[in-house]
N, C-alpha and C positions, 0 to 999 in steps of 0.2 A: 489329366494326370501329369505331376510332375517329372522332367525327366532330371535324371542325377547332373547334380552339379559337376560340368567340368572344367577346367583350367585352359586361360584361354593355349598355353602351350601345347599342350596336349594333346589337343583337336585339329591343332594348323600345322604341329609338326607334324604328326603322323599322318596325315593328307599329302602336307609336301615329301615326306620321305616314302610313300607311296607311292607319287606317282616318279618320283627319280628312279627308283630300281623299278616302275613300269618301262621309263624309257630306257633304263640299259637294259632292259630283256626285252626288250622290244625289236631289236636288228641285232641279228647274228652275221658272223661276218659270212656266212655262206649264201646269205639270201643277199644282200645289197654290198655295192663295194664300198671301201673304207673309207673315203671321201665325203661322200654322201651322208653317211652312216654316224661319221664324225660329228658334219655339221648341223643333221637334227637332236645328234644327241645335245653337241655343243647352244643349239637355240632353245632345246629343251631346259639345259640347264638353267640358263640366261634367263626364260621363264622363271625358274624356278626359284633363283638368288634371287630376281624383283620381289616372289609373292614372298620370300621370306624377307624381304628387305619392307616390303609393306605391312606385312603382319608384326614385324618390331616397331614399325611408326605405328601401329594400329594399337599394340602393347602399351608403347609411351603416351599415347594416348588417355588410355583406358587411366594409365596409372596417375598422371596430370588427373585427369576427372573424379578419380578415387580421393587423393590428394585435396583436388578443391572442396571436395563433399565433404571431406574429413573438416576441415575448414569452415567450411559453412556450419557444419555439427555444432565445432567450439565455438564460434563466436555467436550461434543462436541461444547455448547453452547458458554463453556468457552473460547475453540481454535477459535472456529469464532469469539467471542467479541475480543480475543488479534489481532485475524487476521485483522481482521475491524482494531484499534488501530493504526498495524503494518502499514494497508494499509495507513491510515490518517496520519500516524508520517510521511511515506515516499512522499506521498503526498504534505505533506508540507515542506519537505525537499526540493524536485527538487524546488514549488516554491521558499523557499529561495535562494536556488542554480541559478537559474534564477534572482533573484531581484541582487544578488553578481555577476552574470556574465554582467548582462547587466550594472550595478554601473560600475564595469572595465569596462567593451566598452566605456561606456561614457567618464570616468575619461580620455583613454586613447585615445578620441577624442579629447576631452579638451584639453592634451596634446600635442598634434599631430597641431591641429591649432594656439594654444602657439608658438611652434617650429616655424611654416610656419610665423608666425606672426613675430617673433623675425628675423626669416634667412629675410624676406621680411623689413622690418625693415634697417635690415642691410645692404642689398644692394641697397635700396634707398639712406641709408648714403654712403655708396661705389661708388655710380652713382652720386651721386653729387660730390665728391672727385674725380672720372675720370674727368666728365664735367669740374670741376675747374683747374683740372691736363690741362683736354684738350687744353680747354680757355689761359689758361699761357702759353703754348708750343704754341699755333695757334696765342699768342700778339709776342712770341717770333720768330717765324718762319714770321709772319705780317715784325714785326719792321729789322730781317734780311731781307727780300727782301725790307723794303723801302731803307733800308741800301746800300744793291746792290744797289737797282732802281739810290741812290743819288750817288752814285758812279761810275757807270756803264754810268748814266748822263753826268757826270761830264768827265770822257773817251772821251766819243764821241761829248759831248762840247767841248773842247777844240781844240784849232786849231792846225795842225799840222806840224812843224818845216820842215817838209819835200819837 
């Protein structure tokens, strides 16, 4: 079980102000003479200004360490905001990185079917210029065997002297 929160004042004052009116009702002046009586009270007190004079170093303390923790808080707070930052800078980096890599891919499909387009292009012009090639050599190799054929005709037309 938890016990209720209390304030470190609270606890050390009312201890030390306790045991102060323990020591002044503690010797009447009828039981011990006033000498005596002065100087326990007087060592009592002396006691009693050190433990309050420690429990204010003990306070300064506390509040130093409060203080540093507070400290520590911000500046861990701080490394994670940059961190988070760093994370989202890079974050959006790779995306960029990704929208630049795939831009190239494209561009160099782009290109890539330009080429085929252009080499295809080209040897459709090339295919016709055989075919026309061809066509001219198959009129020219035609019109050599009608050439034979007329001549070759003409040979075996003819009657012979023989």
């Amino acid at each position: 079980m938890v016990s209720p929160k209390r304030t470190r004042n609270s606890f050390n004052q009312e201890e030390l102000d306790d045991k102060e009116n323990t020591a002044m009702d503690m010797f009447t002046p009828n039981e011990v003479d006033h000498s005596s009586a002065r100087l326990m009270v007087k060592f009592l007190l002396r006691d009693i200004q050190e433990k309050k004079k420690a429990v204010k170093r003990a306070e300064a303390r506390a509040d130093k360490a409060e203080e540093g923790m507070k400290n520590a808080v911000m500046w861990a707070e701080a490394r994670a905001d940059n961190a988070e930052e760093g994370m989202k800078d890079a974050v959006k980096g790779a995306e960029e990185e990704k929208k630049d890599s795939v831009k190239r891919a494209e561009d160099r499909a782009e290109q890539v079917v330009s080429e085929w387009a252009a080499f295809a292009h080209e040897f459709r012009h090339d295919n016709r210029l055989l075919l026309h090639n061809q066509c001219k050599f198959m009129d020219i190799v035609n019109t050599g065997i009608r050439c034979l054929g007329h001549v070759t005709s003409r040979l075996y037309s003819r009657p012979r002297l023989c």
